[in-house]
N, CA, C and O of each residue as an XYZ file, in Angstrom:
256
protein
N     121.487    175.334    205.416
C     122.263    174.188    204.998
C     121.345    173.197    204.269
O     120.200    173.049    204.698
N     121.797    172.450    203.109
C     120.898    171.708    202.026
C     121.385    170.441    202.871
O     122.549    170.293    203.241
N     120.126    169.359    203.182
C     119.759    167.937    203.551
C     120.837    167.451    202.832
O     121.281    168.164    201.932
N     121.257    166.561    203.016
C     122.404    165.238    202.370
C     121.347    163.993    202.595
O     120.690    163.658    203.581
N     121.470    163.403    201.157
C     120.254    162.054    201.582
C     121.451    161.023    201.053
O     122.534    161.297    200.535
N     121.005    160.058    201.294
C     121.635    158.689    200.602
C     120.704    157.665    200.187
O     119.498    157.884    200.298
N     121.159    156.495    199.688
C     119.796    155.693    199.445
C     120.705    154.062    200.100
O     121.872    153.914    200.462
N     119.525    153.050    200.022
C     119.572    151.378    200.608
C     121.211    151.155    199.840
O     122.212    150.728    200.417
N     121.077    151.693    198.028
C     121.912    151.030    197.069
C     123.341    151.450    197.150
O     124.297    150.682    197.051
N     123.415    153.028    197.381
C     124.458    153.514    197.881
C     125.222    153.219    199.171
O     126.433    152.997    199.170
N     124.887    153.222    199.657
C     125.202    152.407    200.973
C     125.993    151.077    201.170
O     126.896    150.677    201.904
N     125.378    150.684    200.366
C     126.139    149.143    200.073
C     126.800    148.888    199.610
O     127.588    148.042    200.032
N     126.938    149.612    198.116
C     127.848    149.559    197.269
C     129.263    150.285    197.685
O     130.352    149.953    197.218
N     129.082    151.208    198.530
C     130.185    151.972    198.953
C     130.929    150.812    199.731
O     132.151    150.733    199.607
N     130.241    149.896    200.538
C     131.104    149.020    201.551
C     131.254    147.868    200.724
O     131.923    147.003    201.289
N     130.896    147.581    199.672
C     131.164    145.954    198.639
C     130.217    145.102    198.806
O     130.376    143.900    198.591
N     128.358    145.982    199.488
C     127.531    145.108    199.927
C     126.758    144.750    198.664
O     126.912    145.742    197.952
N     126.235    144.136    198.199
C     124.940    143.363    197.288
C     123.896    144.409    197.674
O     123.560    144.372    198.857
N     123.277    145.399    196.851
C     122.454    146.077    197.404
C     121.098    145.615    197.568
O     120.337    146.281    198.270
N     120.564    144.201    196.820
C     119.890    143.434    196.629
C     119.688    142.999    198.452
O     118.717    142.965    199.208
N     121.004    142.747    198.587
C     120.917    141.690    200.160
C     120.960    143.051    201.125
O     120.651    142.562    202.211
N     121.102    144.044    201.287
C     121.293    145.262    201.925
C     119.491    145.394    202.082
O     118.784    145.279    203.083
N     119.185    145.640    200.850
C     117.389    145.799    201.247
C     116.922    144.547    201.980
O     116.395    144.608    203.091
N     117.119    143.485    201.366
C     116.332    142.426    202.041
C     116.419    142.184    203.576
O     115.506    141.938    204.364
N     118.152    142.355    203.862
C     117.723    142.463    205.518
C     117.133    143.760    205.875
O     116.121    143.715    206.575
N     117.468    144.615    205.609
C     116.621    145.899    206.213
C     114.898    145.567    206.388
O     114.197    145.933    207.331
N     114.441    144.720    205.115
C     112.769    144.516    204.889
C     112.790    143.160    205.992
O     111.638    142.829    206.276
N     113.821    142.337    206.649
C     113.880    141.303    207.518
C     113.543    141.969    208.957
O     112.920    141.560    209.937
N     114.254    143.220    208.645
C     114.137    143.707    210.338
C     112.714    144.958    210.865
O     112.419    145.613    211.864
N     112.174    144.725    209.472
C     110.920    146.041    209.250
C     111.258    147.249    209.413
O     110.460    148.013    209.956
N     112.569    147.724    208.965
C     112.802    148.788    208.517
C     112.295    149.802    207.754
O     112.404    149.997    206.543
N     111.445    150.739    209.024
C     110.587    151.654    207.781
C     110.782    152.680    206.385
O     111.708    153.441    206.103
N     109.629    152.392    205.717
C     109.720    153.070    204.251
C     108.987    153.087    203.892
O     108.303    152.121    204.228
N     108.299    154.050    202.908
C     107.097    154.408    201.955
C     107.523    153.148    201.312
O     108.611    152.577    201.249
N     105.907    152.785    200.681
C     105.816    151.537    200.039
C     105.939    151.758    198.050
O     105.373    152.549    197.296
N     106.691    150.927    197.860
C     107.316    151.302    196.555
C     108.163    152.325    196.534
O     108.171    152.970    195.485
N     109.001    152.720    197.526
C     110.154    153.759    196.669
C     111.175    153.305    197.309
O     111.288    152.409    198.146
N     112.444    154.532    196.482
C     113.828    153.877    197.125
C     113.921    153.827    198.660
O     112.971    154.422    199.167
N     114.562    153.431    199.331
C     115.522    153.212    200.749
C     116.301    154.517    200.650
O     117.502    154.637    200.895
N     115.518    155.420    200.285
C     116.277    157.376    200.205
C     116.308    157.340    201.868
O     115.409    156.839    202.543
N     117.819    158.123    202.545
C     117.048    158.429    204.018
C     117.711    160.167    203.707
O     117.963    160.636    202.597
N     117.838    160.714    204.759
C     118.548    162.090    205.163
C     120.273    161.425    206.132
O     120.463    160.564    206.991
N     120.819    162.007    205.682
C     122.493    161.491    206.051
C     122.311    161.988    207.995
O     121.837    163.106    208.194
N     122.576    161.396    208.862
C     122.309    161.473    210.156
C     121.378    161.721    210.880
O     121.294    162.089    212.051
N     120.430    161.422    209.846
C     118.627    161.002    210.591
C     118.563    159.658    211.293
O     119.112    158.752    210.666
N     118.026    159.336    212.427
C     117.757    158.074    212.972
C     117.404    157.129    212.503
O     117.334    156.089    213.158
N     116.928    157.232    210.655
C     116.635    156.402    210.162
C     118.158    155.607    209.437
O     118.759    154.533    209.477
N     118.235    156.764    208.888
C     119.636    156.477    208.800
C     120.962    155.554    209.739
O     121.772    154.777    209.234
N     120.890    155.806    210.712
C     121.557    155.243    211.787
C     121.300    153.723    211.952
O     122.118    152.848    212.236
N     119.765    153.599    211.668
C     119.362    152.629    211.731
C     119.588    151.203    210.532
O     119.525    149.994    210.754
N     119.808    151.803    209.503
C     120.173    151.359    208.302
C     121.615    150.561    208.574
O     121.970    149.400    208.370
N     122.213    151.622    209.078
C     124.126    151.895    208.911
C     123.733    150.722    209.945
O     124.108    149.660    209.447
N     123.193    150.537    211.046
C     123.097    149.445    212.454
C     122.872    148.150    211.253
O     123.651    147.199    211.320
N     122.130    148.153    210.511
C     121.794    146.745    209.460
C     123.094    146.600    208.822
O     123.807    145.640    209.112
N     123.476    147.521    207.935
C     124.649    147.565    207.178
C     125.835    146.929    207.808
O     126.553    146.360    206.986
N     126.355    146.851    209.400
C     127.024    146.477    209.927
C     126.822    145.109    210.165
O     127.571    144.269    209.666
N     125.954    144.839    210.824
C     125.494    143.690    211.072
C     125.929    142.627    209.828
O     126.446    141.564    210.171
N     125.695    142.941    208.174
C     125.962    142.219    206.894
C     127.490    142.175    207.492
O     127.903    141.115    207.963
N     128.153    143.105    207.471
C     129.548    143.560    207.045
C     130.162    142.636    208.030
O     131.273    142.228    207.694
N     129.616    142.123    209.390
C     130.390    141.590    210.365
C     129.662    139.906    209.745
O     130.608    139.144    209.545
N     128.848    139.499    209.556
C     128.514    138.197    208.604
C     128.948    137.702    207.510
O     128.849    136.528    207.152
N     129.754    139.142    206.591
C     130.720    138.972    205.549
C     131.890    138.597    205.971
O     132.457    137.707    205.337
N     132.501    139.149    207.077
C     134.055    139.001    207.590
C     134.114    137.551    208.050
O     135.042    136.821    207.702
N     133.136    137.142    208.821
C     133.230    135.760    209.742
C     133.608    134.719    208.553
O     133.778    133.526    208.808
């Protein structure tokens, strides 16, 4: 079976997030990543999970 990745930008944009503000909290909460590249993860890697945990967090600060 071929990896499924996603990236910081995709992610955001799929939910109506600013992918701009999607990285910045992720880099707020030290969300790890090679230095200089995209926010690429693998689709149900823990890193991943971890992202989607940030991603929510915006999404429930957008609604309020």
């Amino acid at each position: 079976m071929i990896a499924k990745y996603t990236t910081a930008e995709g992610m955001a944009r799929t939910v109506g997030v600013d992918p701009n503000t999607f990285r910045e909290a992720l880099r707020n909460v030290k969300h790890p990543r090679k230095r200089n590249t995209d926010w690429e993860v693998k689709i149900d890697s823990p890193s991943y999970s971890g992202m989607r945990t940030v991603l929510a967090s915006l999404l429930r600060r957008k609604a309020a």
